[in-house]
Structures are given as structure tokens and as C-alpha cells.
N, C-alpha and C positions, 0 to 999 in steps of 0.2 A: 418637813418642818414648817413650822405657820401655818398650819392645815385649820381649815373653821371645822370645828369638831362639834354637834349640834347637842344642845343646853353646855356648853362648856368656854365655846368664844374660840376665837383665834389660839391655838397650845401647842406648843414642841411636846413631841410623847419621846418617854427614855422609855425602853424595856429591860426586865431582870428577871432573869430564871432562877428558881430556886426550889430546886427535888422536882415534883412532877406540878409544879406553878410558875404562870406567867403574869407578870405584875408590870402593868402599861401606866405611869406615869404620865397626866398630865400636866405641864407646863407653863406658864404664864409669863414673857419676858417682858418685864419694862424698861427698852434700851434705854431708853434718853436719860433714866435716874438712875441706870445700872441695877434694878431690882428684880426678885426671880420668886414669882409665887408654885406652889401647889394647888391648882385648881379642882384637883379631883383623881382617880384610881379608878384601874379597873385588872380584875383577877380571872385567867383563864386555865383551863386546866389544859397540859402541854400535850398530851396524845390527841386528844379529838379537838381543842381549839373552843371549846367550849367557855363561854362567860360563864362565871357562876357570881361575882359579884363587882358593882361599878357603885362608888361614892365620892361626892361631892366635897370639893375643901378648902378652904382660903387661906391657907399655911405660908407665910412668906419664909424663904431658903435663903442660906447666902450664895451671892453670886459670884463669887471668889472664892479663887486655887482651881485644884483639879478634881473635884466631884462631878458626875458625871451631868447631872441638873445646870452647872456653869459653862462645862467646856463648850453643852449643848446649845447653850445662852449666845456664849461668844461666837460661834460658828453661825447662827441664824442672826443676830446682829450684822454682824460684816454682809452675810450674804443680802442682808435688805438695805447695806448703806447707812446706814444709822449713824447720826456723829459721834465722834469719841470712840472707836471702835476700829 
């Protein structure tokens, strides 16, 4: 989590399998206002591991409840101290 992910910036990555694809979620938390962007994707195929497609995105997510993008949020918050958290 917080990993500097290069042209992407500091991102928590969620991943999600689905049939024979892997889809890397990256992340964008901004503790201090409680907000949670989409900065960008990437798509691998689940036998050889292989990228076939990585895209760029400024999607802002909500950061509340139990979606998988928030609970990731609140778990890398607390882990850095961040106030309110």
C-alpha cells in the first residue's frame, strides 16, 4: 500500500479476477479530505501474467461503506497516522 508506482504517483492497487483476467486497480487516497480517486488500470492475463493493457484515469470513487477501493483507503490511512482515522 503507498507504493510510488512510476507515471502514476504514490496508489494503493486492489486486484480482481474475473474468468482468465486480472485487473490491478490503481488508487489515489486523500486522507486529510477523506477522498479516493482512480488513477489508472491495468489488465493481465491470469495463466502467464502477462500485461496486455494499462490506462490512465482521474475517476474520483466514494470513499465510504464496504467497497473494496475504501476499506483499502481506511486500512492505508490509519497505517500512515493520518488525522481523523
Amino acid at each position: 500500500m503507498g507504493q510510488k508506482e512510476r507515471g502514476f504517483g504514490e496508489v494503493i492497487k486492489i486486484y480482481q479476477v474475473k474468468g482468465n483476467y486480472m485487473y490491478e486497480h490503481l488508487l489515489h487516497a486523500g486522507c486529510a479530505d477523506k477522498r479516493l480517486w482512480v488513477v489508472g488500470y491495468r489488465v493481465y492475463i491470469v495463466p502467464t501474467g502477462k500485461k496486455i493493457s494499462e490506462e490512465k484515469d482521474d475517476t474520483e470513487i466514494s470513499a465510504q461503506g464496504n467497497r473494496p477501493g475504501a476499506t483499502a483507503m481506511k486500512y492505508y490511512c490509519q497505517a500512515i497516522h493520518a488525522g481523523g482515522w
